[in-house]
N, C-alpha and C positions, 0 to 999 in steps of 0.2 A: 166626655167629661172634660171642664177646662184642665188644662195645666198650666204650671208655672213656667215662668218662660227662664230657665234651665235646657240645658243639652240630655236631661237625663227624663224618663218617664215618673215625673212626681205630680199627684195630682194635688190640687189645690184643697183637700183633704187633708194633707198632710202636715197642716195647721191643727191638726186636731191634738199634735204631741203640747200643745199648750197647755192642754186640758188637766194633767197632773197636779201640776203646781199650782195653777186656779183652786183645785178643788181642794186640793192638801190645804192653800190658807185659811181658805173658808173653813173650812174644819178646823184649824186652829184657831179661828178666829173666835169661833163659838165654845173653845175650850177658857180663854178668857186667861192666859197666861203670859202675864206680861213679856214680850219682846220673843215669845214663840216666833211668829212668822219671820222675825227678821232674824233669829238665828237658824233658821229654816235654810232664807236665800242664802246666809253666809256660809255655809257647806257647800255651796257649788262649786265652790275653792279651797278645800276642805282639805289640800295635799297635804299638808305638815302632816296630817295623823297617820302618814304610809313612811312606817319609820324604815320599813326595812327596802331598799330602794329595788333590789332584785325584782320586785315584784309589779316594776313598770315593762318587763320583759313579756310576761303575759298579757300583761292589760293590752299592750301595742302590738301587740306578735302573733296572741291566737289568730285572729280572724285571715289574716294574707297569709300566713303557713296554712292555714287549712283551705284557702281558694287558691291560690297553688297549687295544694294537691288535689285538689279537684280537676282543677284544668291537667292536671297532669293524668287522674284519672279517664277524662274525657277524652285526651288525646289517645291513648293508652286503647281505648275502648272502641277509637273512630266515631265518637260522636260529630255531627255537624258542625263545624264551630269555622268562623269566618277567620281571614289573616288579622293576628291580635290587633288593635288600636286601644293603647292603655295610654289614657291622656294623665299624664304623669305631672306634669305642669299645672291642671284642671286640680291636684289632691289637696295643697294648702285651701283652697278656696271651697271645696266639698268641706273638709273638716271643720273648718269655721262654723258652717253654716249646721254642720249634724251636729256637733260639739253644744251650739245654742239647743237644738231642739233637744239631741239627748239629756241636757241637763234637765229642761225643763221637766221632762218625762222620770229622771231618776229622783229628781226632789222630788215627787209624789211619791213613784213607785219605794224607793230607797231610803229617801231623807224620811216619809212620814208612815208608811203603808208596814213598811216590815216591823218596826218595832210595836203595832197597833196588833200584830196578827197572835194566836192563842198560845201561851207563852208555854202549853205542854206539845206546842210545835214543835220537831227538828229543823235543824234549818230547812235539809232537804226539801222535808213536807212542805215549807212555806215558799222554799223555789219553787215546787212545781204547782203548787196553787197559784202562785202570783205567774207564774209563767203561759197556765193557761187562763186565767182572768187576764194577761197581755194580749196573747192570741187572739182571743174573744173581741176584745177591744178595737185590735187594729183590723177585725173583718173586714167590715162596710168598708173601711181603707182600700183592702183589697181587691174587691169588687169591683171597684171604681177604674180599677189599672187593666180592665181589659186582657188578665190573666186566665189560663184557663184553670179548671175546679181540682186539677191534680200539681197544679202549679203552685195553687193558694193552697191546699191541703197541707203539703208541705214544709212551706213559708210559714205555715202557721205552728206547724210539731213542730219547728225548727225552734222556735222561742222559746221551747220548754226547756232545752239544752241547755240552751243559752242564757237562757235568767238563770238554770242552776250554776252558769262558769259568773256570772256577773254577781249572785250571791256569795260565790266562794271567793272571787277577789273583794268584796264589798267587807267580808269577816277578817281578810288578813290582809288588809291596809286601814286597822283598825276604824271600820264602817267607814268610809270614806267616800262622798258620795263621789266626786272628783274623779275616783277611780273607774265606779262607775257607768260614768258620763263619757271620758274618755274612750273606754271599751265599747260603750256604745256607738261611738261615733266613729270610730274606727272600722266596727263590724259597718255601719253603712257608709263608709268611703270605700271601702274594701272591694262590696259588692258590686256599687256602678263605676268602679275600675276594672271589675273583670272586663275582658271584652265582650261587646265593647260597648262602651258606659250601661254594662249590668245589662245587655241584650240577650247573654248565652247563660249568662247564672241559671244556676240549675240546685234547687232550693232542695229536693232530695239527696245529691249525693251528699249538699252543707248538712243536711239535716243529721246523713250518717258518720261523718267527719266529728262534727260537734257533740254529738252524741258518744262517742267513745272517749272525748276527750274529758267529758264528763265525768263520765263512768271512772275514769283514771281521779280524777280529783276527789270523786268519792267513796273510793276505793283506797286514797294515799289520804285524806281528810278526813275521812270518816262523814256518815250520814249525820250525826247528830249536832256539831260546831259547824261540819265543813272549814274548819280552823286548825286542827288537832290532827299534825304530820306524822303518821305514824312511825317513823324513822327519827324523828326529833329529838337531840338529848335535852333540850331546854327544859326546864321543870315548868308546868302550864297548871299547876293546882291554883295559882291564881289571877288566872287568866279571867277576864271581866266577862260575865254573862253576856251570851249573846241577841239577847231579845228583852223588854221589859214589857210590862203588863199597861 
């Protein structure tokens, strides 16, 4: 398969993250609401609505605290793993460029996809529907990367976690696609900085990492908002629905 000419294994597939926000306009397009699609793109920037700032601590944090502990796992465990080379220098220039593609990817999935989904959803339900309608998505992707079938297996439960933690920042940075796209793009700088540029990543143990972390947010958010901290003295009776029809 070609690849891009990157230090990192991306195939030229990976143009496919355009595909979201293509398809979200065309859908609005044919809704026929004036200035829909351009208040669509203007959410990619959408930070003001993350009023409470604490919560750029997760958006930027989960994903390197949890391949950390992985490598720390790995070590721990005497897996294979070469002398680190984390091109640390290479991460403004990764971010940039996942930063573009996540967003495109979260204006579909975020900016248009979740508020469309059936409004006797919980949130949960709708992360882990969109989560594995994502997986599904980025198969053929993976195929292409010359992984093998328990690598991708993986790679792919792995996204169900993970759209439920990108759903749960997504409801308390008041829908913010921003936040989002951020987290997304974080989780894949993250990966081809493990060592070394994402050669030893190991998309199971992320899978089991991610997964508990989950668990914890819906366990402290509750399954139905994913918004609603059960420790929280704030009065949340009128807190804005989380989904519309």
């Amino acid at each position: 398969t070609k690849q891009l000419d990157v230090p990192i294994n991306l195939p030229i597939g990976a143009l496919q993250a355009l595909n979201p926000v293509f398809v979200a306009m065309i859908l609005l397009s044919r809704e026929k609401k004036p200035g829909s699609i351009r208040g669509l793109v203007a959410r990619a920037f959408d930070f003001k609505r993350i009023t409470h700032k604490a919560w750029y601590v997760p958006m930027v944090g989960i994903w390197p605290l949890t391949l950390v502990f992985v490598y720390g796992i790995m070590r721990i465990t005497d897996a294979p793993l070469p002398e680190p080379v984390i091109p640390i220098l290479m991460a403004p220039v990764f971010f940039i460029v996942f930063f573009i593609s996540g967003t495109t990817e979260e204006l579909g999935w975020q900016g248009y996809l979740i508020d469309r989904l059936p409004v006797t959803w919980s949130a949960l339900t709708a992360a882990v529907v969109m989560g594995t309608a994502w997986g599904a998505w980025h198969l053929f992707l993976l195929l292409t990367t010359q992984r093998g079938w328990w690598w991708i297996l993986w790679q792919l439960l792995g996204m169900i976690p993970f759209r439920i933690l990108i759903v749960w920042l997504f409801y308390n940075t008041g829908k913010s696609v921003f936040a989002a796209s951020v987290i997304h793009a974080v989780a894949n700088v993250s990966q081809f900085l493990f060592p070394n540029y994402g050669s030893h990543y190991d998309p199971f143990l992320t899978f089991i990492v991610l997964a508990v972390v989950a668990i914890f947010a819906i366990v402290l958010w509750g399954p139905k908002t994913l918004s609603r901290f059960r420790f929280s003295r704030e009065d949340r009776r009128a807190a804005p629905e989380f989904r519309v029809s």
